[in-house]
FINU-712497 format. One record per residue (C-alpha): residue in three letters; x, y, z. Coordinates in Angstrom, 1 decimal, decimal comma, padded with zeros to 4 digits. Example, Ala and Ser with C-alpha at 12.3 -4.5 7.8 and 13.67 -1.06 7.14 Angstrom:
BEGIN
- ala;012,3;-004,5;007,8
- ser;013,7;-001,1;007,1
end
This chain:
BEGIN
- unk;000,0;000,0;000,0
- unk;002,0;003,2;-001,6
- unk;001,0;006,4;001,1
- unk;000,4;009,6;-000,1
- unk;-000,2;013,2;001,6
- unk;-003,3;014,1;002,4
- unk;-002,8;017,7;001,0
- unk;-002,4;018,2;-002,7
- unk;001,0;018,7;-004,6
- unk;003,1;021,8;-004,4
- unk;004,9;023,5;-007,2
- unk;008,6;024,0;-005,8
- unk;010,8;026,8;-007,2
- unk;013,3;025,9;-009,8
- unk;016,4;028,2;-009,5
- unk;019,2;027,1;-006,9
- unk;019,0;027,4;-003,1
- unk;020,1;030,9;-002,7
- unk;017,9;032,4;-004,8
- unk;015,0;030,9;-003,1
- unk;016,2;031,5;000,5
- unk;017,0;034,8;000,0
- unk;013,9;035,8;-002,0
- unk;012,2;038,2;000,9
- unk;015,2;040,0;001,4
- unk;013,8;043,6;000,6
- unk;011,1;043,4;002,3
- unk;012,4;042,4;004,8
- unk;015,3;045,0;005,2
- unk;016,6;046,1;008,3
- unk;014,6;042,9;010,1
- unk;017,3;040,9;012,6
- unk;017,7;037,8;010,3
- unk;020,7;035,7;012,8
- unk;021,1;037,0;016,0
- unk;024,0;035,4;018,1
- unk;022,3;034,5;021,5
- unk;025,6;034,6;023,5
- unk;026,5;037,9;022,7
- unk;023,9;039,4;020,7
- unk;025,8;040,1;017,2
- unk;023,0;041,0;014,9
- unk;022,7;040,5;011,6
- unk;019,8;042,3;009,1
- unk;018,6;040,2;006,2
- unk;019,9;043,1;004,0
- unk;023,1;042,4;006,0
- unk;023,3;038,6;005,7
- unk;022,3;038,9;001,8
- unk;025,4;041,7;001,6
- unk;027,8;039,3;003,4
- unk;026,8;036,5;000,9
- unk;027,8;038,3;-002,3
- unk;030,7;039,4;-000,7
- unk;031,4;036,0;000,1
- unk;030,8;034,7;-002,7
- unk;032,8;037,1;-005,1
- unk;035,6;036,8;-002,4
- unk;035,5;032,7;-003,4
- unk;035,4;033,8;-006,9
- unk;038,3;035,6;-006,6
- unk;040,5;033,1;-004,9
- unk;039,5;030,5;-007,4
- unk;036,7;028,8;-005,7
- unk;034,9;027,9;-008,5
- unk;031,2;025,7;-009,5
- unk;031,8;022,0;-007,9
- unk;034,2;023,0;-005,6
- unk;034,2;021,8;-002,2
- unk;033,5;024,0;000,9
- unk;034,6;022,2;004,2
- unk;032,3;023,7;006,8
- unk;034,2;023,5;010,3
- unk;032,5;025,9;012,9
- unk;030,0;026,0;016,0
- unk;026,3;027,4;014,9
- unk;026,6;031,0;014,4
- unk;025,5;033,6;011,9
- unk;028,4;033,9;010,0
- unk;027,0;029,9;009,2
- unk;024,4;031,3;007,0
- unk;026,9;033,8;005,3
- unk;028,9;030,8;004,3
- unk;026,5;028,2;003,6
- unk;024,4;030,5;001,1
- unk;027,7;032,3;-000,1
- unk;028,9;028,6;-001,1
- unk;025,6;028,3;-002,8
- unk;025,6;031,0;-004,7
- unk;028,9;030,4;-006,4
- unk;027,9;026,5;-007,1
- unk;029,8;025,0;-004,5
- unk;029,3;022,4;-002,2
- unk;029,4;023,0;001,5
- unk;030,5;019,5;003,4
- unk;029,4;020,5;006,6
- unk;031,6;019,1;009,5
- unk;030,5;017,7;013,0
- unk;032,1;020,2;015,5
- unk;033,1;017,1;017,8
- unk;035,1;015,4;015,1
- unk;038,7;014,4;016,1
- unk;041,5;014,9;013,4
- unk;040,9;011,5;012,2
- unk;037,4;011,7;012,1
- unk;038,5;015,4;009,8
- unk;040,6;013,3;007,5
- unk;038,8;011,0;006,4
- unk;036,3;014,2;005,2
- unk;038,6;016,2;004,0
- unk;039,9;013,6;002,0
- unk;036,7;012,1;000,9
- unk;034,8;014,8;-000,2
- unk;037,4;016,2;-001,8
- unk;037,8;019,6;000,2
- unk;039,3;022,1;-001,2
- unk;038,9;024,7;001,1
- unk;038,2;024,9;004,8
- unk;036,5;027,3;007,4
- unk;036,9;026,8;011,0
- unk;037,8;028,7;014,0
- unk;040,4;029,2;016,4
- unk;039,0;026,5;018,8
- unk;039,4;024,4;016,4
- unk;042,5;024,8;015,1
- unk;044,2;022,0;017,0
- unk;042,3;019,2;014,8
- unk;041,9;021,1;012,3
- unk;045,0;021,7;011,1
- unk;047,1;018,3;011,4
- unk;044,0;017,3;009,6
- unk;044,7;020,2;006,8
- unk;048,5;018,9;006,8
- unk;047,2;015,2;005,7
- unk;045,1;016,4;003,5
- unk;045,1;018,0;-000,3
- unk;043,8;021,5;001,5
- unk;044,3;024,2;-000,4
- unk;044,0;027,1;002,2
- unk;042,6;027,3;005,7
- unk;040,1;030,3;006,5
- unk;039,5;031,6;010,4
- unk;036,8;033,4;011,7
- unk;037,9;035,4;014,6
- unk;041,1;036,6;016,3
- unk;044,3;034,5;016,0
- unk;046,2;034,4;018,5
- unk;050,2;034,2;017,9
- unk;051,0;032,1;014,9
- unk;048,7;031,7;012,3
- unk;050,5;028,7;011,1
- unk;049,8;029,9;007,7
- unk;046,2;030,4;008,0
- unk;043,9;033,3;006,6
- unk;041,7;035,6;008,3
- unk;037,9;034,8;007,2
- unk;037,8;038,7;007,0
- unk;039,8;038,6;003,6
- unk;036,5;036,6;001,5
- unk;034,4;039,4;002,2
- unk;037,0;042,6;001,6
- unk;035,6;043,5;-001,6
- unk;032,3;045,4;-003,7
- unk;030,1;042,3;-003,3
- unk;029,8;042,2;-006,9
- unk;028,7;038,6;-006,8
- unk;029,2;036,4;-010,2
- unk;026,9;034,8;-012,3
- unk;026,9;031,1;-011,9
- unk;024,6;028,9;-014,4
- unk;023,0;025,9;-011,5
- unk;020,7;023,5;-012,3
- unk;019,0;022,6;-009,4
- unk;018,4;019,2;-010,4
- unk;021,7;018,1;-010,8
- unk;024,1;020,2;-009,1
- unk;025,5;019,8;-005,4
- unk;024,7;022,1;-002,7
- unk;025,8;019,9;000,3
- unk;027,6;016,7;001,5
- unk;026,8;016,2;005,0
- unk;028,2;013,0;006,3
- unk;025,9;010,7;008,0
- unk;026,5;010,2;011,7
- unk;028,4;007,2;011,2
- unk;027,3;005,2;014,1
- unk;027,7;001,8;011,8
- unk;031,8;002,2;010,5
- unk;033,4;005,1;008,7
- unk;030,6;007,8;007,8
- unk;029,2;008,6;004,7
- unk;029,1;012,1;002,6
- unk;025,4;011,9;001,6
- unk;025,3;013,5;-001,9
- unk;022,3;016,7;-001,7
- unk;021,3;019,1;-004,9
- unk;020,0;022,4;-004,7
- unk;016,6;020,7;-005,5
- unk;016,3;018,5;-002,4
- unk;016,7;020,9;-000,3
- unk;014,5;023,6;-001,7
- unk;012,0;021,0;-001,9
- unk;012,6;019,9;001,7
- unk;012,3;023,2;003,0
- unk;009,4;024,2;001,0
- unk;007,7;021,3;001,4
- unk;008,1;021,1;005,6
- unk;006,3;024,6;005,3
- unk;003,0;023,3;003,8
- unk;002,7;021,0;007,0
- unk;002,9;024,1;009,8
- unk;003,1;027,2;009,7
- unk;005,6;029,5;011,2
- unk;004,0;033,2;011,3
- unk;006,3;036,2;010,4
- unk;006,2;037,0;014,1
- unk;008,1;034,0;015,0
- unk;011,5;033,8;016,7
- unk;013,6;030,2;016,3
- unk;017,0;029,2;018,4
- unk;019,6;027,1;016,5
- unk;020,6;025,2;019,5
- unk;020,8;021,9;017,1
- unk;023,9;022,1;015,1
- unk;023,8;023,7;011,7
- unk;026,0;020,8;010,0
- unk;023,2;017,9;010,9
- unk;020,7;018,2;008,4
- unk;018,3;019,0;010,9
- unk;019,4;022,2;011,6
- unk;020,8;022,8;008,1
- unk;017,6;022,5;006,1
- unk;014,6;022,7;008,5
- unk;016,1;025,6;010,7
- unk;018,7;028,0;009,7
- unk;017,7;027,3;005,9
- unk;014,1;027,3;006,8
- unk;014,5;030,4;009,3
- unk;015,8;032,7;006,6
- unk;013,3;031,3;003,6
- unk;010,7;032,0;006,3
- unk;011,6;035,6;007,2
- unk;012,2;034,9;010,6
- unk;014,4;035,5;013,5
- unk;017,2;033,2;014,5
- unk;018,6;033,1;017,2
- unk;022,3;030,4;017,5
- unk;023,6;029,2;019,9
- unk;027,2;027,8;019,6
- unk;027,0;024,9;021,9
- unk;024,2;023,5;023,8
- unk;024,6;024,1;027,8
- unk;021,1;023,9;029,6
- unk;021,3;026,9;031,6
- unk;022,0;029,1;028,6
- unk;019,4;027,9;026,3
- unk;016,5;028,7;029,0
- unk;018,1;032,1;029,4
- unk;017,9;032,6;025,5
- unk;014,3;031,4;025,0
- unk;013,0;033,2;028,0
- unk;015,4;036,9;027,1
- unk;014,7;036,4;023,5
- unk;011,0;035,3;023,7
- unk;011,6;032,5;021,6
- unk;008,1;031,3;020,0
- unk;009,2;027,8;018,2
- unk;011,6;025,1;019,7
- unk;013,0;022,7;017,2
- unk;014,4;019,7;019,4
- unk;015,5;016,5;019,8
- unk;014,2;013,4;022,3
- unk;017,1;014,8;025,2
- unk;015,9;018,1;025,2
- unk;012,6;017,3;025,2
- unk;013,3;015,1;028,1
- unk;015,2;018,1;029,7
- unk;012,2;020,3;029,6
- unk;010,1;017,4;031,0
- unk;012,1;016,3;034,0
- unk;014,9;019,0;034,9
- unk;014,5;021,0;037,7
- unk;016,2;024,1;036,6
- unk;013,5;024,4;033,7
- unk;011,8;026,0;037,1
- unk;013,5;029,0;037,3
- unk;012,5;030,6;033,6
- unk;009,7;032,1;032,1
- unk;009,0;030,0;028,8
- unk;006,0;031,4;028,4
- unk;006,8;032,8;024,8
- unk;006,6;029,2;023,8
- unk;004,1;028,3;021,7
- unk;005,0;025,0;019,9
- unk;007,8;022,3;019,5
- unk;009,1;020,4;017,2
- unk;010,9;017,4;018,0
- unk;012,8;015,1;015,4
- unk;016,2;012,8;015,0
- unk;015,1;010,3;017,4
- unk;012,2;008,4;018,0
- unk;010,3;010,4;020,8
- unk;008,2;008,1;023,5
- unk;004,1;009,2;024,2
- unk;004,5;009,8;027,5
- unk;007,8;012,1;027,4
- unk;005,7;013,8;024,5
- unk;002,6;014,6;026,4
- unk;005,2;015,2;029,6
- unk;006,8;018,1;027,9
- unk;003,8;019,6;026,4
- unk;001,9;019,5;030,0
- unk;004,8;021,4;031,7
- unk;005,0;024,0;029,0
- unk;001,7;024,5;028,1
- unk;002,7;024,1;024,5
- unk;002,1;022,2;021,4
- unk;004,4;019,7;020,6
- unk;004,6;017,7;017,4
- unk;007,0;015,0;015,8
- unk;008,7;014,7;012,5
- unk;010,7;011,9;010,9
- unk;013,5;011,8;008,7
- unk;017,0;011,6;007,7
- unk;020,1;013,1;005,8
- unk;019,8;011,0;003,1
- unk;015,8;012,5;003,0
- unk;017,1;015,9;003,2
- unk;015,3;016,6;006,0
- unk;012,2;015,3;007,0
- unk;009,6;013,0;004,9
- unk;007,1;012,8;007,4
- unk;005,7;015,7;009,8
- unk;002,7;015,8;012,3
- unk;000,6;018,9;011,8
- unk;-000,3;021,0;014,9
- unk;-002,5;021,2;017,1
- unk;-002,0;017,2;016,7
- unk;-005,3;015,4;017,4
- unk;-005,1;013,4;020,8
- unk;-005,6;010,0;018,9
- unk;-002,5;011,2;016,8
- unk;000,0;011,9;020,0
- unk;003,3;009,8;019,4
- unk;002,9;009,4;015,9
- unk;005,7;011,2;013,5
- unk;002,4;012,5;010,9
- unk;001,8;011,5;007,2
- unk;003,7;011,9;004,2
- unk;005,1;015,2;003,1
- unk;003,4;016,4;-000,2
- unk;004,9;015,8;-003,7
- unk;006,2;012,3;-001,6
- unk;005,6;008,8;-001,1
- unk;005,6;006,5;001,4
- unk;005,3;002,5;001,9
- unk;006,4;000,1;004,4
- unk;007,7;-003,2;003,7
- unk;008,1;-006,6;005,1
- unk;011,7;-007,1;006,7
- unk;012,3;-010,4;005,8
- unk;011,0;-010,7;002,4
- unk;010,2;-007,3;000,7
- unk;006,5;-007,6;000,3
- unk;004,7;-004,6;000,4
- unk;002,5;-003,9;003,9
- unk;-001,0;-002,5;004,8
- unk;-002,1;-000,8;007,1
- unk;-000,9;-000,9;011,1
- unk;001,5;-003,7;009,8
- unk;004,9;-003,1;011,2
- unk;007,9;-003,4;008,5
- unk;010,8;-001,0;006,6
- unk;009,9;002,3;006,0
- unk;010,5;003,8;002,2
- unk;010,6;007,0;000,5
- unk;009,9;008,4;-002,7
- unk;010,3;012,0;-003,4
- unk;012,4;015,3;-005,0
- unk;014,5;015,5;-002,1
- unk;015,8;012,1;-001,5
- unk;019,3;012,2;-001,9
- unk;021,7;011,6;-005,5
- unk;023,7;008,9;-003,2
- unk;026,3;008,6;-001,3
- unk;029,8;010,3;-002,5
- unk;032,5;007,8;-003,9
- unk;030,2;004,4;-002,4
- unk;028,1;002,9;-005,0
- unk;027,4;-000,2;-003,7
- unk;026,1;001,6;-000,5
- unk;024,0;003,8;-002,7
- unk;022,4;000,6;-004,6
- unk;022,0;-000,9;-001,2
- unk;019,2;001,7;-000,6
- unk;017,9;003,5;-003,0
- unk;015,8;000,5;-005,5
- unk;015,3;000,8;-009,3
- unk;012,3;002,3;-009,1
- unk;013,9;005,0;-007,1
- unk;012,6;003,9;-003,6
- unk;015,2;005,1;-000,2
- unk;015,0;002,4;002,3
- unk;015,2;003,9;005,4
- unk;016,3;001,1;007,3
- unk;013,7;002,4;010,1
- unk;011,0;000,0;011,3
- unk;007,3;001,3;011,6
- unk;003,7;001,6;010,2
- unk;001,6;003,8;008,9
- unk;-002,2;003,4;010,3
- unk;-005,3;003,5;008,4
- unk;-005,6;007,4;008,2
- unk;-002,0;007,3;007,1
- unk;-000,3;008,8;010,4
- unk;003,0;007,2;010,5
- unk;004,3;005,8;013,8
- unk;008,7;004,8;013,9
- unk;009,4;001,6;015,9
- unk;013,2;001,7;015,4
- unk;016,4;000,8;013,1
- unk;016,0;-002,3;011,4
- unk;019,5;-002,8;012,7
- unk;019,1;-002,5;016,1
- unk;016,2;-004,6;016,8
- unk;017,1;-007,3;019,3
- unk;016,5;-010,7;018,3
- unk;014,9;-012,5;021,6
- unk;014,4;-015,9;020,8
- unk;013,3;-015,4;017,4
- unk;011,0;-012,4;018,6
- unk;012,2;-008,9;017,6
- unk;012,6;-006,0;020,5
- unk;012,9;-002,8;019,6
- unk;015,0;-000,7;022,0
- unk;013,3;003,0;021,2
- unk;009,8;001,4;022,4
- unk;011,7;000,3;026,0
- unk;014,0;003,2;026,4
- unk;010,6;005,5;025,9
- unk;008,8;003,7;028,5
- unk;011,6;003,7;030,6
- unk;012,1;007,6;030,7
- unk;008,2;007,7;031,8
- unk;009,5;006,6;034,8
- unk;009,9;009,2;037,3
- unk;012,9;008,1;039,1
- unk;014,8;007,7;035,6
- unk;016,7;010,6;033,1
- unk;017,5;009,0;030,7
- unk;018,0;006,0;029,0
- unk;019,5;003,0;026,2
- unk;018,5;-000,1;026,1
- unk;020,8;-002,5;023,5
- unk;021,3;-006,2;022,9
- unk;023,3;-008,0;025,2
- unk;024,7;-011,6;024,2
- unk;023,0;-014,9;025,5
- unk;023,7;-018,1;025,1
- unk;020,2;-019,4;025,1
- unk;017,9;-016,4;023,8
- unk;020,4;-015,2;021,3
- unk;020,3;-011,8;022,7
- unk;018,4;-010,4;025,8
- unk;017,4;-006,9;026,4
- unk;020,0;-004,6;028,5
- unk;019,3;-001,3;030,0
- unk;021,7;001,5;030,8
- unk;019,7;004,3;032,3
- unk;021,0;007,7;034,5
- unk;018,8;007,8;037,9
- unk;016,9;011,2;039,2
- unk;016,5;009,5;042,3
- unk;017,0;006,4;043,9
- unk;015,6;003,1;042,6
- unk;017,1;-000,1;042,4
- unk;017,7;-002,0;039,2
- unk;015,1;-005,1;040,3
- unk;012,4;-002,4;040,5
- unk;012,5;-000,8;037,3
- unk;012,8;-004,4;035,7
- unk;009,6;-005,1;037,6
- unk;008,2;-001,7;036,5
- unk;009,2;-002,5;032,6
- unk;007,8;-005,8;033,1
- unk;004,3;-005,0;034,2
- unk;004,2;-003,3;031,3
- unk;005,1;-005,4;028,4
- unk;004,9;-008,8;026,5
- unk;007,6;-011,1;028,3
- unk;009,5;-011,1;025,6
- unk;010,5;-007,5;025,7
- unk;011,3;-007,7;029,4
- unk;014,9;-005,9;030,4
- unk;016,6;-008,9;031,6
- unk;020,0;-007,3;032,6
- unk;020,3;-003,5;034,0
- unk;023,2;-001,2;034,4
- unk;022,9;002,3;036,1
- unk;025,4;004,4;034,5
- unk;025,8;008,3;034,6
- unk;025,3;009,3;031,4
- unk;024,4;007,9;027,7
- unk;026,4;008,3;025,1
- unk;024,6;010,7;022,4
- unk;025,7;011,8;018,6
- unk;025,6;015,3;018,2
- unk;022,5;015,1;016,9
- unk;020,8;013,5;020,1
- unk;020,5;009,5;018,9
- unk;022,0;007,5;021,0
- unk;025,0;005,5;020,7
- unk;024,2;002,1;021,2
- unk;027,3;000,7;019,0
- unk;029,7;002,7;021,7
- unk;027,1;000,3;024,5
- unk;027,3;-002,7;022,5
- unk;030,9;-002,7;022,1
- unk;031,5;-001,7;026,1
- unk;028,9;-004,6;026,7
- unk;030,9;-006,8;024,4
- unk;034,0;-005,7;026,3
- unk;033,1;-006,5;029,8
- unk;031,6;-009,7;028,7
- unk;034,9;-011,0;027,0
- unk;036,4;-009,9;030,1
end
């Protein structure tokens, strides 16, 4: 059964991303575009748009020409904008790096994508540049002061010391590269996921038809701008939409209640942890977060209970989304207000998409509330992945279907509910677990943070459900296997439990279960 949006098709733009982003620009004017929430730098959308042709003639005039490659090395700030759309504009490619990488981790992107330049910033200087060394780099950009020895670095400043006279680059939206993120790699080395100018227009403009952000709205960018998350669906999106954005450059708690409550913040796009933060944490207390008005939580799979939690203590709407790099963005998005029977569910299938689910085992194509692999069809599913056919054929079909490698189902209205990663699923006896569904009813606990729940090893069940979970209080590990046990099939009880104090998340807020597996692995061989 092939799923299809309930609202009708959308015509999307066909120029390059820029162009599109940018389109409001004069009348929006003097309107703060990027605001940086630590210190309050400003910029105007007739600033940003000035800093971008002045970026991207600066790039012109150092040889930075259509195809290049744009290594993207820098915390969430407004200068990201300048550089992502600047890059844009010129026809290059921004590969946008994880601001946690380590040198090796900068290598092996440098060298796959085929960098030619980099932008980073002083921080980061001491990966950055025995990365640079190793690689076929041709200069190193900074933003911000330099302290001592540049080591042959150049100032940022330098791209944008000229008349802005931007030139004139043929794109074809359809074909040409915008940006190679790399996926988060949590299976071996990651992978630069190949994006045109088309997929993400489309995912941006298509994400708008399912809610609607007023001109009065104000956004943070506290997810970072190189996940695709915060690429596409909020700085892109924030600037497309006329908005205010305000970045942060790191998450700490603290600082991002100060900035939604001084800033009035209106829309939250999150993740599972900090929607579990605003649930549970105490300190969530002591600001007014009144100005909030709806969430949006995606990346993860995000539990019932911890959805209703956080919407209860905000007095907020709170919807969820699904999707992934290699979707651009998102494919499927709940609309708001989301109708009680609806709560948990990630919504229907974007417009101009489609959407199936499959059968694990042998391919065959699903109804209805029938749980199996979810696919996607649609302008902004990826061209592949960057020098890895065989990964590419692995999921995109010949009838141009991306296999997620998520498990869910889509019920009969077509609202579609994520299980987990077809990967991950624990194989009990022949019975298949799926850790999201325990971890979420394990963070309904009171007593309990956070949590991951992986496979563990057994001789006789083949694997058995394990638990790692961080305690707000005290509880032993027999009661919240009895609490998890009253509350499922047998087959899905947690049968080991380990109370740790913290679990391991990607940037992007998914947990790490291969860093559990392989500590589980480790202390079993042991």
């Amino acid at each position: 059964m092939i799923f299809k949006s309930s609202q009708p098709d959308v015509h999307l733009p066909e120029t390059d991303l820029s162009s599109v982003v940018l389109g409001r620009v004069d009348e929006l004017g003097d309107k703060p575009a990027l605001i940086d929430g630590l210190s309050g730098r400003t910029l105007s959308y007739i600033q940003l748009r000035e800093s971008i042709n002045r970026l991207a003639r600066g790039l012109d005039q150092r040889g930075f020409k259509k195809g290049d490659v744009m290594a993207v090395f820098i915390p969430n700030m407004p200068e990201y904008g300048v550089i992502f759309l600047g890059v844009a504009a010129v026809g290059g490619v921004n590969t946008t790096v994880n601001s946690l990488y380590s040198t090796a981790d900068l290598i092996h992107q440098f060298n796959d994508s085929g960098a030619k330049f980099l932008i980073t910033i002083p921080a980061f200087l001491d990966r950055a540049l025995p990365a640079a060394k190793e690689c076929d780099l041709e200069e190193v950009f900074v933003l911000g002061d330099l302290q001592g020895d540049d080591q042959g670095t150049t100032p940022f400043s330098v791209l944008l010391d000229n008349d802005g006279n931007a030139p004139e680059v043929e794109i074809d939206p359809k074909h040409d590269l915008v940006a190679l993120p790399y996926s988060s790699g949590t299976t071996g080395l990651s992978k630069g996921v190949m994006l045109t100018h088309e997929n993400l227009i489309a995912n941006m403009v298509l994400a708008c038809e399912m809610n609607v952000t007023l001109p009065t709205d104000r956004l943070i960018g506290v997810l970072p701008f190189f996940h695709i998350y915060g690429m596409v669906l909020i700085l892109n999106l924030a600037v497309y939409k006329g908005v205010t954005l305000v970045s942060m450059p790191r998450f700490d708690l603290e600082q991002f209640l100060r900035i939604v409550q001084d800033y009035k913040i209106t829309s939250l796009n999150l993740v599972p942890p900090l929607v579990l933060a605003l649930a549970k944490h105490p300190l969530v207390d002591n600001y007014d977060l009144s100005s909030v008005h709806i969430i949006g939580s995606g990346a993860a799979p995000l539990g019932l209970e911890l959805e209703q939690a956080c919407a209860s203590r905000l007095g907020c709407e709170i919807y969820q989304g699904y999707g992934l790099t290699e979707t651009a963005g998102a494919c499927h998005v709940n609309t708001s207000p989301v109708p009680p029977e609806k709560q948990g569910a990630v919504g229907r299938v974007l417009p101009n998409t489609l959407s199936k689910i499959i059968d694990t085992e042998t391919g065959a194509e699903l109804g209805s509330n029938e749980n199996g692999e979810v696919l996607v069809k649609g302008p902004h599913i990826m061209v592949g992945y960057l020098n890895n056919e065989e990964a590419t054929q692995g999921c995109i079909d010949e009838e141009g279907w991306f296999h997620t490698g998520d498990v869910g189902y889509a019920d009969e209205d077509g609202f579609f509910y994520i299980v987990d990663r077809v990967k991950e699923l624990i194989k009990y006896k022949a019975y298949q677990v799926a850790p999201a569904e325990l971890e979420a009813l394990l963070v309904s606990h009171a007593a309990i943070a956070d949590a991951a729940v992986i496979p563990s090893p057994d001789e006789e069940a083949g694997e058995i459900p394990k638990a790692f979970v961080v305690l707000n209080e005290e509880i032993s590990a027999e009661e919240i296997m009895q609490f998890v046990a009253a509350e499922v099939a047998p087959h899905k009880k947690i049968r080991k439990l380990e109370i740790v104090d913290e679990i391991p998340k990607s940037a992007s807020g998914k947990i790490l279960r291969r860093v559990l597996v392989e500590r589980e692995r480790e202390s079993l061989a042991n």
